[in-house]
N, C-alpha and C positions, 0 to 999 in steps of 0.2 A: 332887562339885562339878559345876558347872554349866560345859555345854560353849556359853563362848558363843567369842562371834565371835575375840576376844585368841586364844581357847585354840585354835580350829580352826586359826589360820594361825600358830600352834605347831608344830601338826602338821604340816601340810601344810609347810612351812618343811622341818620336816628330813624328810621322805620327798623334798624335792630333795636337802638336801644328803647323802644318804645312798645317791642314785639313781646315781653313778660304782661305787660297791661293789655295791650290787644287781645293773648288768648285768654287772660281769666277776663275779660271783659265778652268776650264768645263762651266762654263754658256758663257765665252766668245767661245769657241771651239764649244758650238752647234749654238751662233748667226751665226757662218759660214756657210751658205748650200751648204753643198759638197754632191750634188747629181753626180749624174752619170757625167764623163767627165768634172765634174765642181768641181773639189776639191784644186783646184790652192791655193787659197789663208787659208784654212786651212791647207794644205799642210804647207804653207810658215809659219803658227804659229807652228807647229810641228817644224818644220826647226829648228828655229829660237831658241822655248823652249830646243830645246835637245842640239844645237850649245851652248846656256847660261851654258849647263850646262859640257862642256870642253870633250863632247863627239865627236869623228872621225865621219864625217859628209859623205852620200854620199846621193844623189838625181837623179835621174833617170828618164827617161819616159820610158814606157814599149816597149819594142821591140815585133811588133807583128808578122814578120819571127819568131824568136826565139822562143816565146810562143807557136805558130801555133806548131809547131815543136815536145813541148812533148805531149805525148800520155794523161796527166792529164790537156789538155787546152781546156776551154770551146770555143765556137764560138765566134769571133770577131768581131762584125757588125755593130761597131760604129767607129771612129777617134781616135786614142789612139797619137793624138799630143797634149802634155803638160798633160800628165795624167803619172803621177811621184807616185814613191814608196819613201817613206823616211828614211833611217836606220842613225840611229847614234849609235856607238859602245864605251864601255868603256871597258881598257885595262887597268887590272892592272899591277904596276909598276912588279910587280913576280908572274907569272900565274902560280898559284896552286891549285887553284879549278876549280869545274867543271863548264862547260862555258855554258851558260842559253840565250835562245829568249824570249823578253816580245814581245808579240805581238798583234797585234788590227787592225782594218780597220777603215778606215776616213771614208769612201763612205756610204752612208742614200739612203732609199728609197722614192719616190714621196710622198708630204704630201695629197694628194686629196685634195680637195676641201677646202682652208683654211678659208672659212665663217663656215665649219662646226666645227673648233677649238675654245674653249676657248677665247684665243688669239694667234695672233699667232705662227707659229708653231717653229717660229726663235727666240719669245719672250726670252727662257731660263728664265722662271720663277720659283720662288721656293714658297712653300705653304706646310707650316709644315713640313714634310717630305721628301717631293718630289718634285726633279726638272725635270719640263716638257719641253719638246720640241722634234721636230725630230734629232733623232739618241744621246737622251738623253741617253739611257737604250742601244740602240743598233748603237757601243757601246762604245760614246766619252768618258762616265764615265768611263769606264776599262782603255780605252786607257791611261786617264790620270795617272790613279790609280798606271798604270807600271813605270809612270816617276818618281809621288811623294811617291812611294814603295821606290823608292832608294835614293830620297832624303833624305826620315829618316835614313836612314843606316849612310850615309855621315854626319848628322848634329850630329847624337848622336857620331861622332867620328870615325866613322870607314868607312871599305872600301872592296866591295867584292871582294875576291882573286881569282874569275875568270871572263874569258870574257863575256861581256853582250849585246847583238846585240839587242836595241829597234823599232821595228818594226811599221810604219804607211802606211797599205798600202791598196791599192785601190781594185774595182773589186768583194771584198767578197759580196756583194750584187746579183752578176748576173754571173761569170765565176769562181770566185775563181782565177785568173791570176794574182793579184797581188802578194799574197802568192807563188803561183807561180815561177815568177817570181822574188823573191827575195833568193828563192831554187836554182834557176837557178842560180844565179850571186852568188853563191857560202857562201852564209851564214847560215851554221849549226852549231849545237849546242850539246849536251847533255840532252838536255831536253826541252819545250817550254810551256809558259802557256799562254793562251786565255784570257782576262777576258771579255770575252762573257756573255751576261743579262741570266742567268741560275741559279735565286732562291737559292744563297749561296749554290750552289751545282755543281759536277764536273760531266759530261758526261760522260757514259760508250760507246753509240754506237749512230750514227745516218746515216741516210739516204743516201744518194747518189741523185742526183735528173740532169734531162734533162731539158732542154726546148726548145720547138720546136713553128714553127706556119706553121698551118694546114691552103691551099686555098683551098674552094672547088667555084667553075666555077656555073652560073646559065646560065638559057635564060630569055633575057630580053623581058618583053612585057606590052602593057599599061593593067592597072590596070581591063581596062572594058576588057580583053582579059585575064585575069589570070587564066585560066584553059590551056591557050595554053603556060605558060610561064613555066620556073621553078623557083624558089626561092631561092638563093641561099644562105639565113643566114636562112633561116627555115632547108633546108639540112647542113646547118654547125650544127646548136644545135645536130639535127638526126644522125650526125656521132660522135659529143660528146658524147651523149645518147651511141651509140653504144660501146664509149672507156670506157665506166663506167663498161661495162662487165669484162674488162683487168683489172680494178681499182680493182673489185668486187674480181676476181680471185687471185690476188696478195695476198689481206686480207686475202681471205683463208687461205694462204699457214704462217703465222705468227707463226704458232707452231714449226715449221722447221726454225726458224731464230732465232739465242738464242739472250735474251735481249729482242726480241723483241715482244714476247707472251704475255705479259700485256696488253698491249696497245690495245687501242680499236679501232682503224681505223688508221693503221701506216702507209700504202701506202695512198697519196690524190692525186689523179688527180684534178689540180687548172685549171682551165680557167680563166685566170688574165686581158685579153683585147679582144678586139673585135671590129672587122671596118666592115664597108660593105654596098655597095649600093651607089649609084651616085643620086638619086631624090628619094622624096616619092611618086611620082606619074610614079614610073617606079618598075615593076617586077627586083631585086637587081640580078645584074650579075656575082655579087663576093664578096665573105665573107673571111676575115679572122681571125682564134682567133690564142693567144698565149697561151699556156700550161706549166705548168710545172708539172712533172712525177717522183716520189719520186720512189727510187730503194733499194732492201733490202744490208747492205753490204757483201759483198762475191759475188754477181750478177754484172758482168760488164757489164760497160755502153754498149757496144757494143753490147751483149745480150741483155740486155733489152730493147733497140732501134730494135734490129732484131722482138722482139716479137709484140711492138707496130707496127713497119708496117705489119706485117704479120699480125695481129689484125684487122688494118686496109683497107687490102686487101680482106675483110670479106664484108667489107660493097660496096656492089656494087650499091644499090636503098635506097631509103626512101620507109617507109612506104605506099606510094601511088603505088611503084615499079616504081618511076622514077628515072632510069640511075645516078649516080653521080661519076661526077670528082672532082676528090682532091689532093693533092700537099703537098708534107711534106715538109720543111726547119730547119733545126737543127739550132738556134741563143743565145746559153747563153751558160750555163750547161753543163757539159758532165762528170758528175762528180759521183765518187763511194763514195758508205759510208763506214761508220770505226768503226773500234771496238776498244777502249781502253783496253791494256791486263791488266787481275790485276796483283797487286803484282811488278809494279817496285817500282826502288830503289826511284823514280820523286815522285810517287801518294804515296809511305810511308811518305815522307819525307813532303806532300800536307798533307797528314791526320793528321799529328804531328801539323803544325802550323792553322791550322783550330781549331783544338780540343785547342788550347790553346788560338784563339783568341773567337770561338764562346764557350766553355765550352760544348760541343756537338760531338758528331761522326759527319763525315763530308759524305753524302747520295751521291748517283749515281744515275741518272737516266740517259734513252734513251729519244731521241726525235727525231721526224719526220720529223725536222729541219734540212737544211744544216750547215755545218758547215766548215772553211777555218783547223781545225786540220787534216783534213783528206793528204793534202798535204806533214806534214813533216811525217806524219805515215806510209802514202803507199809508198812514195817516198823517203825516207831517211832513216826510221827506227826510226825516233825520237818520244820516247812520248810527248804527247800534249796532256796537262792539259785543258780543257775548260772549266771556274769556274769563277764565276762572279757574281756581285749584283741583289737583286730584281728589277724586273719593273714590269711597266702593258703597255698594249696597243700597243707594239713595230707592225711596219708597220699600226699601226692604228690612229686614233684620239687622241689628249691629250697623246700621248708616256710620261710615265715618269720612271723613278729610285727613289728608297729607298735612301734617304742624307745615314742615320747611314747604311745599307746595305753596300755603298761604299766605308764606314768609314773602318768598317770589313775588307770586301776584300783588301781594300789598306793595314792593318794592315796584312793581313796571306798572303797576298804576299813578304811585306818587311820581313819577318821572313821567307820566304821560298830561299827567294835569299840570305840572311844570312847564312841558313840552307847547302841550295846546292851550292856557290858558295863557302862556305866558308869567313871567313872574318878576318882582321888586323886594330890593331889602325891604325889610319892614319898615326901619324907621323912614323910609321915604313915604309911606303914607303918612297923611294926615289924620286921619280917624285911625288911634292905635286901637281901642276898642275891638273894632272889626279885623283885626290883621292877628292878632295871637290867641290862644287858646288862654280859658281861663281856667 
């Protein structure tokens, strides 16, 4: 049927009146802390929501032979026992549209230190506008947004006429493997859209990025002897110092990378952690930091790992010309960035329900940011839309999302799945089953 004007404000219609259930259904999904390797039990609320809603169910822990395997898998250097991906698919009763990935990641990053929060960081508090908490914005608020996208489809009567594979999966915070891994197990699409924390705006290109951690070796000696020792987290900062030339050099080269010539520092060398040293009254005999190394897209991983060691094969002494040994180990990341092409049939059909749900052209930018679209782009061919609500703070303090920002985005996603999947009253299916929410 024909998505005219009646039917749009159908929809849009009940994604308000459906938007009371959607946020306490997000304030309860961020009380869950699905940090790393610990996303079990919001996992099982994902499950559970999408099972309610008469969608084919499948649940998984990540095979890490298989991952290891393709060439787009970061390092694996944790336990991946009971670290599950969650797909639940809707089938309409006669596939005649085009068949869509909603997609999102459960997985948050550490909250530091949570005496330095507000309250805390699991609270899922709301104040005016904004609901605070970790992996509020980044990005249980999208995730939710893809399920009660389709619920307003279904309440205002209707049913999209193609397949829709809703995605909850792990990993986007540190490999990207989840994504992944759900590539792998065979679920493609036509199109995918992210609703990643990205300022009501949809991604042209980002990053690529590694992460590695760098040992470098001291001589240990008491403190009253420290001219005979060496130091060996004073030589780690020294060999940092030194990678910042690589960092320095990359930025250069930004005129040569289309997209990305705006931007005012698009490559970051992150130094994210740091160990080192056995007593304070001992010269530290080993240091280690962990890194992460943003790469331009079109430059692969592999290249740019070639150039940081060779970089790093540069630094033979410290400053004083003492000797240094160092140690590289690859543990996350191994991942290329993307470039959104313009002009598909996905980002036309993005720009139509944006413009009618914000009154607005709907803007592009790049970020310096990882992102899990890079997976169905390099690796399947599918565009991937990355378009998502206001936040502030994500990986920081008080993380929060824009309430009406989310409102938005759930409203120009239920019209874009309308849009590209096509749609039918309900009762013209034959299997009512599969066409309304239970």
């Amino acid at each position: 049927m024909t998505l005219d004007n009646a039917t749009r404000e159908r929809i849009l219609a009940e994604v308000d009146a459906g938007f009371d259930a959607q946020l306490a259904f997000t304030q309860e999904l961020v009380r869950h802390p699905s940090l790393r390797t610990e996303e079990s039990s919001a996992q099982d609320l994902m499950f559970a929501a999408m099972q309610d809603r008469g969608l084919e169910m499948d649940r998984w822990e990540l095979d890490v032979d298989d991952i290891a395997s393709h060439e787009g898998a970061g390092i694996i250097d944790v336990s991946y026992d009971d670290v599950d991906n969650v797909v639940g698919t809707y089938h309409p009763a006669l596939e005649a549209g085009r068949s869509l990935i909603l997609n999102g990641h459960i997985d948050v990053v550490p909250t530091g230190p949570e005496s330095e929060w507000a309250t805390s960081p699991w609270d899922s508090r709301i104040d005016g506008d904004w609901l605070t908490g970790r992996g509020s914005g980044d990005m249980k608020a999208g995730l939710v947004a893809n399920l009660f996208a389709f619920d307003a489809i279904r309440r205002a009567g209707l049913s999209p006429a193609g397949r829709i594979h809703f995605q909850s999966v792990v990993e986007e915070e540190c490999t990207g493997n989840g994504s992944l891994a759900a590539l792998q197990r065979g679920y493609t699409a036509e199109a995918v859209v992210i609703p990643e924390p990205e300022e009501d705006m949809l991604v042209r290109a980002n990053v690529g990025v590694i992460w590695f951690r760098l040992r470098v070796s001291g001589k240990p000696t008491h403190p009253r002897e420290m001219s005979s020792g060496f130091n060996a987290i004073d030589a780690a900062h020294h060999v940092v110092g030194r990678l910042r030339e690589l960092e320095d050099r990359w930025n250069a080269q930004k005129d040569s990378h289309r997209y990305f010539e705006d931007l005012e520092h698009p490559i970051n060398f992150n130094l994210g952690k740091i160990a080192g040293g056995d007593w304070a009254s001992s010269v530290p005999a080993w240091c280690e930091v962990d890194l992460r190394v943003a790469l331009y897209p079109g430059v692969t991983a592999e290249d740019a790992w070639t150039e940081i060691i060779d970089h790093l094969a540069t630094v033979v002494d410290d400053e004083h010309g003492h000797p240094i040994t160092a140690r590289t180990t690859r543990n996350g990341f191994f991942a290329e960035g993307y470039v959104l092409d313009e002009g598909s049939d996905a980002e036309n059909v993005l720009r139509g329900t944006h413009r009618e749900v914000f009154g607005d052209e709907l803007r592009t930018f790049t970020t310096p940011g990882y992102l899990d679209g890079r997976v169905f782009t390099q690796y399947a061919g599918i565009p991937a839309l990355v378009y998502g609500p206001i936040s502030e703070a994500i990986h920081g303090y008080d993380e929060r999302v824009s309430i009406e920002s989310v409102r938005r985005i759930t409203k120009s996603i239920a019209l874009f799945i309308a849009e590209w999947c096509g749609i039918t009253e309900a009762r013209a299916e034959s299997d009512p089953g599969r066409s309304h929410s239970s």
